[in-house]
C-alpha positions in Angstrom: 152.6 -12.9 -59.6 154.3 -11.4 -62.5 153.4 -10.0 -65.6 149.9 -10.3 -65.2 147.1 -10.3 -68.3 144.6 -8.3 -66.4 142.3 -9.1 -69.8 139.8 -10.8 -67.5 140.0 -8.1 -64.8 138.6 -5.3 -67.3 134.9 -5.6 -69.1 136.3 -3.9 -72.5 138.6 -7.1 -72.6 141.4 -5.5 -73.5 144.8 -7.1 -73.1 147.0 -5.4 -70.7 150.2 -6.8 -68.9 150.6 -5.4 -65.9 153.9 -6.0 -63.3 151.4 -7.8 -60.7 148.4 -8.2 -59.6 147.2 -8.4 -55.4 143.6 -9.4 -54.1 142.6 -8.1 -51.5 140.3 -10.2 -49.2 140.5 -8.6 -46.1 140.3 -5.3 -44.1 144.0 -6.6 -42.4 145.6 -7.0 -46.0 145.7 -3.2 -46.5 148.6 -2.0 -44.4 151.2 -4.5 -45.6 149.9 -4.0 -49.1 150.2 -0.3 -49.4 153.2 0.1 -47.6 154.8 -2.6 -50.1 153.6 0.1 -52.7 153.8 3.2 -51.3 156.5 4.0 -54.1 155.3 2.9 -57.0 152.4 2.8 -58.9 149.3 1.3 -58.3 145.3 0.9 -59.8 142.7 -0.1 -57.4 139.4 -1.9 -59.4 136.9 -4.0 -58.5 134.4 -5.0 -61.2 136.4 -3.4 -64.1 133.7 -1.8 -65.7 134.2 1.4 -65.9 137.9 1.5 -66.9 140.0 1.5 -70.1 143.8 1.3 -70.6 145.1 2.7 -74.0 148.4 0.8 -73.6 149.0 -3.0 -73.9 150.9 -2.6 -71.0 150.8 -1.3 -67.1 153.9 -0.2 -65.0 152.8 -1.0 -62.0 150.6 -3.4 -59.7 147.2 -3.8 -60.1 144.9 -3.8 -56.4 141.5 -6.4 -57.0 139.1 -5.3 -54.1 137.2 -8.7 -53.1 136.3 -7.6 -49.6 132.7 -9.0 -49.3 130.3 -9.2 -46.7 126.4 -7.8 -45.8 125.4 -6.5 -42.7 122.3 -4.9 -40.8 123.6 -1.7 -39.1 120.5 -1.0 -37.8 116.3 -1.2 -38.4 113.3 0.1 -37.3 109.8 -0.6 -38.4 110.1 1.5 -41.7 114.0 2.0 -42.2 117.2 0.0 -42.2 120.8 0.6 -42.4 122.5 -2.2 -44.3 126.5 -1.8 -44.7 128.3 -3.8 -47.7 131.8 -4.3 -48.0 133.2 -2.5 -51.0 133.8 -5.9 -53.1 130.4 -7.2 -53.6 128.9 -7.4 -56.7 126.5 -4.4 -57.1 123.7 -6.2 -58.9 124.3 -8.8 -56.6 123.7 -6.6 -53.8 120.6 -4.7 -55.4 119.2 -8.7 -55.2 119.8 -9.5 -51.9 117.8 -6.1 -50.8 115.0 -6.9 -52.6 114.7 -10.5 -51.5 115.1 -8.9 -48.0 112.0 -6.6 -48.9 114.9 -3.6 -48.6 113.5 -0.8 -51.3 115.1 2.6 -52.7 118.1 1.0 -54.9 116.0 -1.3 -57.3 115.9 0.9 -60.0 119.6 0.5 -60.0 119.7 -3.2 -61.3 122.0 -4.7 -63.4 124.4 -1.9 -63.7 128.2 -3.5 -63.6 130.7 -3.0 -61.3 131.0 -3.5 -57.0 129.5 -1.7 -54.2 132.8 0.4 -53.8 132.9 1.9 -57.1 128.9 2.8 -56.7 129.9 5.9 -54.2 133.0 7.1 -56.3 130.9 8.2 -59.4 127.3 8.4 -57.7 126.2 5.8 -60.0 122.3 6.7 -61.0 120.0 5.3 -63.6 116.1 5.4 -64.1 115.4 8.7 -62.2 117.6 7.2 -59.0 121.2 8.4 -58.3 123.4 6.6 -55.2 123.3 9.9 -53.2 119.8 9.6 -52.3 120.1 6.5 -50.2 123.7 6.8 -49.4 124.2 7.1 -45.5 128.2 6.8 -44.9 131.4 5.1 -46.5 134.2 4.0 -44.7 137.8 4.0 -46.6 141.4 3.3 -45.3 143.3 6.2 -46.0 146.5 5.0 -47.9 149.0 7.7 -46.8 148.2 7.4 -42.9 146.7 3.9 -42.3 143.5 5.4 -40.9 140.1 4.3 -41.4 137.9 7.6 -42.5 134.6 8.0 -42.3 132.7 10.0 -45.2 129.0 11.2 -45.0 126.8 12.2 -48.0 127.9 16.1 -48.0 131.8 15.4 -47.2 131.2 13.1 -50.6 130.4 16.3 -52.4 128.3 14.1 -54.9 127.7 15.3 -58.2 126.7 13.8 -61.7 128.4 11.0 -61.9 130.9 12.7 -59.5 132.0 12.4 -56.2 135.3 13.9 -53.6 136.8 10.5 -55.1 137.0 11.1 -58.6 138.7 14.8 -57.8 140.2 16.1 -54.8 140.7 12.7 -52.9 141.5 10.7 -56.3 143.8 7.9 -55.6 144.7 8.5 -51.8 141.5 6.1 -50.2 139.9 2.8 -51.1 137.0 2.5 -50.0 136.4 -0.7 -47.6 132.7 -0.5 -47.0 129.1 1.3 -48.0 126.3 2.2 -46.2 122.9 2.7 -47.1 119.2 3.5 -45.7 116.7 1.9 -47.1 113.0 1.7 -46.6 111.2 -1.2 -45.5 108.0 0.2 -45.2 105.8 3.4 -46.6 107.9 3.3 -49.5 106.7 4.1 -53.1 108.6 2.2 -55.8 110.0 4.5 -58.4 107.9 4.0 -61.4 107.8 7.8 -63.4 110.5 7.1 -66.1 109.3 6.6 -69.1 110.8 3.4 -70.1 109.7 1.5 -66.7 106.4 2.9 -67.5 105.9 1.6 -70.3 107.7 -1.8 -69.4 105.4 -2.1 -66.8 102.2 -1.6 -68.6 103.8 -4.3 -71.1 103.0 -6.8 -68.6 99.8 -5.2 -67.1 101.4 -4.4 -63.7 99.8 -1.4 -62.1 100.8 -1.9 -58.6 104.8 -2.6 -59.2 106.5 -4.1 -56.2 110.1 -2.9 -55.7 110.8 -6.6 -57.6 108.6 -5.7 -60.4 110.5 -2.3 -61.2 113.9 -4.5 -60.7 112.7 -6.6 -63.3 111.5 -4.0 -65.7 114.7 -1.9 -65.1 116.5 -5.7 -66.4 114.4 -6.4 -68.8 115.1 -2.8 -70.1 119.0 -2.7 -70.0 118.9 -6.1 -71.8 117.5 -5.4 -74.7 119.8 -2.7 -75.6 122.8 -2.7 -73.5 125.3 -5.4 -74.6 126.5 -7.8 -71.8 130.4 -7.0 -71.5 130.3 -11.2 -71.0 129.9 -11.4 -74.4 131.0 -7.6 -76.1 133.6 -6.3 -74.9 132.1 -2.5 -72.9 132.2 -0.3 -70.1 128.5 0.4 -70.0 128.0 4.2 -70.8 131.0 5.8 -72.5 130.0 9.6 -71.9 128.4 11.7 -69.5 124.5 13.3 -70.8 126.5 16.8 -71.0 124.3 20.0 -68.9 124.3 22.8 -71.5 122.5 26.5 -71.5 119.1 26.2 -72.9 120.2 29.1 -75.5 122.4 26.4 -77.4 119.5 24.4 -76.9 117.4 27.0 -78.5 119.7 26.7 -81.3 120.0 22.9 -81.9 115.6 22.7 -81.9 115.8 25.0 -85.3 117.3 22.0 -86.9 116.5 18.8 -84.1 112.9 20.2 -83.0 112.7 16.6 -81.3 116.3 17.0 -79.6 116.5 14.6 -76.2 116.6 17.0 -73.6 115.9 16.9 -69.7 115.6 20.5 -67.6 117.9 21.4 -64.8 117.0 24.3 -63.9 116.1 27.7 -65.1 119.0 28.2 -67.3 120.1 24.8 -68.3 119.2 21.4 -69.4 121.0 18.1 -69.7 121.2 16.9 -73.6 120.9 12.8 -74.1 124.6 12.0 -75.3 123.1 8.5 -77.0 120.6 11.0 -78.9 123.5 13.9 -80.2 125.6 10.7 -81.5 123.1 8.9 -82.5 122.1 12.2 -84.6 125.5 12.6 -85.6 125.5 9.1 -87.5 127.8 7.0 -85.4 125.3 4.6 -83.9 125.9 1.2 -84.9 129.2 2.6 -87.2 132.1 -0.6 -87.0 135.7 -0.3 -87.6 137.8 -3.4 -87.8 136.6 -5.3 -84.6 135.5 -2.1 -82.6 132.6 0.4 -82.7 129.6 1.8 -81.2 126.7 -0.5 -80.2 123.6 -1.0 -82.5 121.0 -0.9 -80.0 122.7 1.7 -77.8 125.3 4.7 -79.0 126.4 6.0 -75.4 128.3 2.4 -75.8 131.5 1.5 -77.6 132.5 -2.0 -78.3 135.2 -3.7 -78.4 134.0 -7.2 -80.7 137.6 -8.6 -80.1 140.8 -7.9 -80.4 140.7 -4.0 -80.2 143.4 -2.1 -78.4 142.2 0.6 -75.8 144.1 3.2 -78.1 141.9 2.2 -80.9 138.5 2.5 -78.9 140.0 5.7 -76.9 140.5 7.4 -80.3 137.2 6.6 -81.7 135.6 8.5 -78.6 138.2 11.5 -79.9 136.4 11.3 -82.9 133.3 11.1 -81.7 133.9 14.2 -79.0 135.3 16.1 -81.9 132.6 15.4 -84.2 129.6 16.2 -81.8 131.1 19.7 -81.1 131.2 20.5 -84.7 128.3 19.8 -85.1 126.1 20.9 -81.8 128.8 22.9 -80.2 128.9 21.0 -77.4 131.8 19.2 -75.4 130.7 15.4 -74.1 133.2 14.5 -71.7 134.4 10.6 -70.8 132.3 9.2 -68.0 135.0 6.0 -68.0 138.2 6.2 -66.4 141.0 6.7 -69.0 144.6 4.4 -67.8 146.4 6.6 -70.4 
């Protein structure tokens, strides 16, 4: 293949022509792939939801991770070890736990992308982050050939970070994910606010791990646009951790400002709630902008270029500091 629109391969739906594109369906594909490549450039996605290319075009090849399979490690009475290969759909996966009676990732529902991606950036949502059921990754190691084996410390996972993102960026991709989860003794996760009150919507008091799935749904539909039909990556910045004297500062004027305690000296600040504050929510230009129902999201309605939605985050970063004195950072990947 040549001169590829990888449009359909990104959830913005941006238009990008890229030199080629390779699917990879199997754990065998990988040396003859990457020593075909080994001098040139190369992007490895899987769901394409957390990426956006500012140019209409990409010199170089394109790597679609479709390796997909489920398997039982291991189980006891209470536990199990189930290992997913790094192309499965995430929500997809989230499902087929839950219809196994599998609990401790169900307040991760719905949130885009594949199981390989979910490690890279410790995706978390609704009081859960990947790191507390993560139990190991495998991922072939591009320069040697080898098959590596990472645990939850050698990770280093972080908000939204992981090794993957920084020191290791672009030298593995990650074949498989494992995870413990409870089968037993377990206590859905039903504190956040929003599931709270979801739940008590539909007088559930004693939530299964399916009923809290189905809130968390029910919750991200109504004010998350599907990137199906609006072009989006899902959450465009990070919730930025700031000293509590700035946020001292910002209560003189926001007494009500969005805020979440980290520790003794510092909190993280709700990015939706600073632009949202900061008058952007629901603001249009042309055919892009930032959602109505959500402002951590920016749209693309159709037609936008990723330099038109990556400068409207420029603005938007620029703006927020003038006005709070605080940075947000990107949380998507930037193919600049």
């Amino acid at each position: 293949m040549n001169g590829i629109n990888i449009k359909p391969y990104n959830t913005f739906g941006i238009n990008v022509i890229a030199n080629d594109l390779i699917i990879i369906k199997k754990n065998d594909d990988l040396n003859a792939v990457f020593e075909q490549l080994k001098k040139s450039n190369f992007l490895i996605i899987g769901g394409g939801s957390n990426v956006l290319f500012t140019n209409d075009s990409y010199d170089g090849t394109i790597i679609l991770n479709q390796l997909k399979g489920i398997e039982v490690v291991s189980e006891t009475d209470d536990e199990v070890i189930i290992k997913a290969k790094s192309g499965e759909v995430w929500h997809e996966f989230v499902l087929y736990c839950i219809d196994k009676g599998y609990a401790g990732i169900e307040n991760l529902s719905l949130i885009p992308g594949s199981v390989g991606a979910s490690p890279m950036q410790n995706i978390g949502a609704y009081g859960v982050e990947i790191k507390d059921t993560f139990r190991s990754l495998e991922a072939y190691h591009i320069e040697s050939g080898e098959i590596h084996t990472f645990d939850n410390i050698s990770c280093e996972f972080g908000y939204r970070e992981s090794v993957f993102k920084r020191k290791l960026k672009n030298q593995y991709f990650i074949t498989s994910v494992s995870f413990k989860l409870k089968k037993n003794n377990y206590t859905p996760n039903a504190s956040y606010g929003a599931i709270t009150s979801e739940l008590e919507k539909n007088n559930i008091s004693n939530p299964t791990i399916k009923d809290i799935s189905n809130a968390v749904i029910a919750i991200r539909q109504s004010k998350l646009p599907d990137p199906k039909e609006i072009g989006n990556a899902g959450s465009f910045f990070k919730n930025p951790v700031v000293s509590n004297s700035i946020i001292e500062k910002i209560k003189v004027d926001y007494p009500n400002v969005s805020v979440y305690p980290v520790d003794e000296e510092n909190s993280k600040v709700a990015a939706g709630w600073l632009i949202e504050q900061a008058g952007w929510k629901g603001k249009t230009i042309n055919n892009y902008g930032v959602h109505k129902l959500q402002a951590l999201v920016l749209v693309n309605y159709g037609g936008a270029t990723g330099q038109e939605i990556y400068d409207l985050s420029t603005q938007i970063i620029e703006d927020i500091k003038s006005k709070f004195g605080i940075e947000l950072e990107r949380e998507v990947y930037m193919i600049l």
